[in-house]
C-alpha positions in Angstrom: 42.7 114.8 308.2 41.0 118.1 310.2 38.8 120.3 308.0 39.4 121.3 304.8 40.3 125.2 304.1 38.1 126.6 301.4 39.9 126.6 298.4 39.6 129.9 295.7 39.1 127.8 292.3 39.1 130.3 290.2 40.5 128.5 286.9 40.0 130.8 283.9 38.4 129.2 280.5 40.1 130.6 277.3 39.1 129.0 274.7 41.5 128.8 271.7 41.8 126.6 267.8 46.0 127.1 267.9 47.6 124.9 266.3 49.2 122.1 268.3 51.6 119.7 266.2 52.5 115.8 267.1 54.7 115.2 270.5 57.9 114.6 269.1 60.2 113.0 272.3 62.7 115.2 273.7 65.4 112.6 274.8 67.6 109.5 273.4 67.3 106.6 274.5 69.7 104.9 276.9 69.9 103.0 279.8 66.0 103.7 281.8 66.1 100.8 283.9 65.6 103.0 287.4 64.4 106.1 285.7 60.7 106.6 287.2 57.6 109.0 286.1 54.5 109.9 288.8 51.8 111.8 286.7 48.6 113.3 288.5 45.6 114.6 287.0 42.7 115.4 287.9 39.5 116.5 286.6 37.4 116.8 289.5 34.9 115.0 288.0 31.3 115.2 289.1 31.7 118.6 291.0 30.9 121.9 291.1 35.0 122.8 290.0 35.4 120.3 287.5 38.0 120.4 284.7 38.2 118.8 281.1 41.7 118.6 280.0 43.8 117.7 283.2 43.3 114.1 282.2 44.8 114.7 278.9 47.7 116.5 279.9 48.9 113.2 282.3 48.7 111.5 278.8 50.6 114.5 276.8 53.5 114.8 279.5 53.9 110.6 279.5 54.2 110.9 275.9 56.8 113.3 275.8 58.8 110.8 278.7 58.1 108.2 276.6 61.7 106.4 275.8 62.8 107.4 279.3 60.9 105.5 281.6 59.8 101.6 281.1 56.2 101.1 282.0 56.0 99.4 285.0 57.9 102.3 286.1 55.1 104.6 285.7 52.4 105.9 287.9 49.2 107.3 287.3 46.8 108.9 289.5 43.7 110.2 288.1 39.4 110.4 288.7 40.2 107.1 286.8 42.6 104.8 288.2 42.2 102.6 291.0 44.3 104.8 292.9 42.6 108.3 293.3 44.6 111.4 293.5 43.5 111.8 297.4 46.0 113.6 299.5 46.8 109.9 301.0 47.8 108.4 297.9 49.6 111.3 296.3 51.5 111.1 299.6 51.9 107.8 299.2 53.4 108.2 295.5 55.9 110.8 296.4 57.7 108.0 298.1 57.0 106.0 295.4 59.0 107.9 293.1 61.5 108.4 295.7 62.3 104.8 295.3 64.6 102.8 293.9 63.1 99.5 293.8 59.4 99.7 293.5 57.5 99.0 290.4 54.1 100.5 289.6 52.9 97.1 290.6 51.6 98.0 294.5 51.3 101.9 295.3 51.2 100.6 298.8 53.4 97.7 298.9 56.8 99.1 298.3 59.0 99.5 301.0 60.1 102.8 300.4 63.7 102.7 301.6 65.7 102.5 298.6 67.4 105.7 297.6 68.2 106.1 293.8 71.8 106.2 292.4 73.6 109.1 290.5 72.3 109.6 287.3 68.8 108.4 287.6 65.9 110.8 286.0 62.8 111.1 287.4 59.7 112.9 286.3 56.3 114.6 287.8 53.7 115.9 286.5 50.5 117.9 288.0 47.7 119.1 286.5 44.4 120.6 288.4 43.4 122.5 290.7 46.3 124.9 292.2 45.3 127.5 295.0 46.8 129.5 298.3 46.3 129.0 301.7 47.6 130.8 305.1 51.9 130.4 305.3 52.4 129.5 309.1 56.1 129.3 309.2 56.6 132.7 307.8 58.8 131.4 304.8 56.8 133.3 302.1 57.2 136.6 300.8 53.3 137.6 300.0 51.9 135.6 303.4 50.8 132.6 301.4 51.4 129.0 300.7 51.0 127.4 297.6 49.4 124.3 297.2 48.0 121.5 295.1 44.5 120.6 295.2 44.2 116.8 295.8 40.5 115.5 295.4 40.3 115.9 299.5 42.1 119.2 299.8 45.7 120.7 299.8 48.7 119.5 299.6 51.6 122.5 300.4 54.7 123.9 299.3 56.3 123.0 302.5 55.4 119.2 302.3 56.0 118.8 298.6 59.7 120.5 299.6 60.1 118.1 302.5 58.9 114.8 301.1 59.5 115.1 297.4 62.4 117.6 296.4 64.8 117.3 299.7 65.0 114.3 299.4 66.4 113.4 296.2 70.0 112.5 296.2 72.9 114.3 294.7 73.2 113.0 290.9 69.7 112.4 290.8 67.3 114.9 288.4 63.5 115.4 289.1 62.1 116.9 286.4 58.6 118.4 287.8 55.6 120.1 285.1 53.1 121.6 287.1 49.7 123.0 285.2 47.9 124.4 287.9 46.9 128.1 288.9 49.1 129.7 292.0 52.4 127.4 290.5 55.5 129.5 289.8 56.9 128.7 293.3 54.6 125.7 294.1 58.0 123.3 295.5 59.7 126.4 297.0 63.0 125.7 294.9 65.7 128.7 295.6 66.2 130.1 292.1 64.3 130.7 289.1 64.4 132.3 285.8 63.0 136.2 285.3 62.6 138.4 282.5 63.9 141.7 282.3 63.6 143.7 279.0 65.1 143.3 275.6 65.3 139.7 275.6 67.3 139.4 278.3 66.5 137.1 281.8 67.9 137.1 285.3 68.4 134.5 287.9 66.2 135.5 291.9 67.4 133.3 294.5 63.9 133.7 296.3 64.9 131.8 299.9 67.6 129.3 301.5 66.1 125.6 300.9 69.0 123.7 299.4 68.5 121.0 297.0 71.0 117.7 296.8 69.8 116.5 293.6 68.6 118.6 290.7 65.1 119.8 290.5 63.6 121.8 287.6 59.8 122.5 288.2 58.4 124.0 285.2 54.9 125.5 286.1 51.8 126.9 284.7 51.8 131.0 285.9 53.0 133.0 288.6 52.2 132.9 291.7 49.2 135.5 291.7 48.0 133.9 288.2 45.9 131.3 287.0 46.6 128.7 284.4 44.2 128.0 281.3 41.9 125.1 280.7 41.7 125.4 277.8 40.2 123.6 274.3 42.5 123.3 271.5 42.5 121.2 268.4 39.4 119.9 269.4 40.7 118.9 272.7 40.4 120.0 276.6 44.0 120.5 278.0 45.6 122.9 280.0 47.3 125.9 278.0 51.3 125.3 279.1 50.9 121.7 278.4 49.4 122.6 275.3 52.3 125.2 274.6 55.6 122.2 275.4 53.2 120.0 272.8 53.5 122.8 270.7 57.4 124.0 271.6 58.8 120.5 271.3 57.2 119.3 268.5 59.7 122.0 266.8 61.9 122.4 268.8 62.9 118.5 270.2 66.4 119.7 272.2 65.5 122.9 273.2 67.9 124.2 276.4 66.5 125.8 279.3 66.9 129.8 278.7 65.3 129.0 275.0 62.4 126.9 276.4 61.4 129.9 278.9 61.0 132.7 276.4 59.5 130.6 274.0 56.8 129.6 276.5 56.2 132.9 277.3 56.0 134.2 273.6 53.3 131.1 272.6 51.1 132.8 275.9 51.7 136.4 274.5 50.4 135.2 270.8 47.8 133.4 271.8 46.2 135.9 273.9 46.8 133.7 277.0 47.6 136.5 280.0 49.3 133.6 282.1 53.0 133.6 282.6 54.8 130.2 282.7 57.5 129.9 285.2 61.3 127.9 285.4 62.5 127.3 289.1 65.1 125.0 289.8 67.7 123.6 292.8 70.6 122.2 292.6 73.5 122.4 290.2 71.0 122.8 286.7 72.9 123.8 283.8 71.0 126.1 282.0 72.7 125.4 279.0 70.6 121.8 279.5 68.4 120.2 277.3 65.0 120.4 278.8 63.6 116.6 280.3 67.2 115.6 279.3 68.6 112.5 281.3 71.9 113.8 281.4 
């Protein structure tokens, strides 16, 4: 794999008692049979920048998935599942959920060649480390990559774009929640939602990389930010997953527009200085429920 670039893990530590009510699921029930769900989390257990709640927040995002994705049609890679979240094996799973026919029963048996059909939903969901590293195509605005921290290093905007979000077919959805520091434009989708004043939001088409299927990321803090690990309710878990817990459980078909200022007010209340972020490709419908199938 070459050497590893040093990674800035800053990760701040707010703690907070807020309130956090039951996961209530977002979605109806219906036909799930190719729906598929990839969750990573990892706590980097046993090192210097370890992390309490990433863990937890696979378990909160699966929970709120729930009626929309059998079982065996659900991955997890954490510090404790026989598959580790390595760069490898994350690889490995992004073609995973890329395919049609695979179960969760062999990471690295599945052939990998079966495209999904229209109206298939599938869901990811990151939480750990998130850092910046060097852009050397020249395709970002501030000089710098994005990137997930796998347990072995990074895994970059570029790749995640190329081998996870281009190639999604057109009337597939990938829903994507990504609760990491450095995230707002971690899959370098083209649009995404901003803020303006008086309550009202605008759309940025930040570059040209076309989507065919639709792709809502939903992530952590801006790109200069980091995200919360945060202790709440006598739990460790990071502070956006903790705020969907806390939006959905109230709010079970909230649309898209409603979801992102309500985000940002639960950070503004709390005293959290992070600012989650909505990107998306494709042909989204704001007007959408948010993790709807349809």
């Amino acid at each position: 794999m070459g050497n590893i670039q040093a990674v800035n893990m800053s990760h701040s530590r707010p703690t907070s008692e807020t309130p956090v009510q039951p996961v209530v699921t977002t979605t109806p029930i219906g036909n799930v049979s190719y729906n598929k769900a990839l969750h990573v989390g990892i706590n980097y257990e046993g090192t210097s920048h370890e992390l309490r709640g990433c863990i937890n927040d696979t378990i909160t995002i699966s929970e709120l998935t729930k009626n929309d994705v059998t079982s065996n049609r659900r991955l997890f890679l954490t510090d404790n599942t026989k598959y580790k979240p390595d760069i490898k094996n994350i690889q490995q799973a992004f073609k995973w959920l890329r395919c049609r026919k695979c179960d969760n029963s062999g990471l690295w048996t599945c052939p990998h060649n079966y495209n999904h059909q229209p109206d298939t939903t599938l869901y990811f969901s990151y939480s750990g480390h998130g850092s910046q590293v060097k852009d050397t195509d020249g395709d970002e605005i501030d000089g710098m990559d994005e990137t997930l921290y796998a347990l072995d290093g990074h895994i970059t905007d570029d790749y995640m774009f190329t081998n996870l979000v281009y190639p999604i077919p057109s009337g597939v959805r990938l829903w994507c929640i990504l609760d990491c520091c450095h995230s707002s434009t971690s899959l370098d989708l083209q649009f995404s939602i901003e803020d303006v004043n008086n309550n009202k939001f605008t759309l940025v088409d930040h570059n040209d990389k076309t989507c065919k299927g639709d792709v809502v990321m939903v992530s952590g803090c801006l790109d200069a930010q980091t995200s919360s690990d945060a202790y709440i309710n006598n739990s460790f878990q990071g502070a956006m997953t903790a705020a969907l817990k806390h939006i959905l459980s109230q709010h079970p078909k909230i649309k898209m527009m409603e979801l992102f200022r309500e985000l940002r007010l639960y950070m503004e209340s709390n005293n959290y200085t992070q600012r989650p972020a909505i990107s998306f490709g494709g042909n989204l419908n704001l007007a959408n429920t948010f993790l709807s199938t349809s």
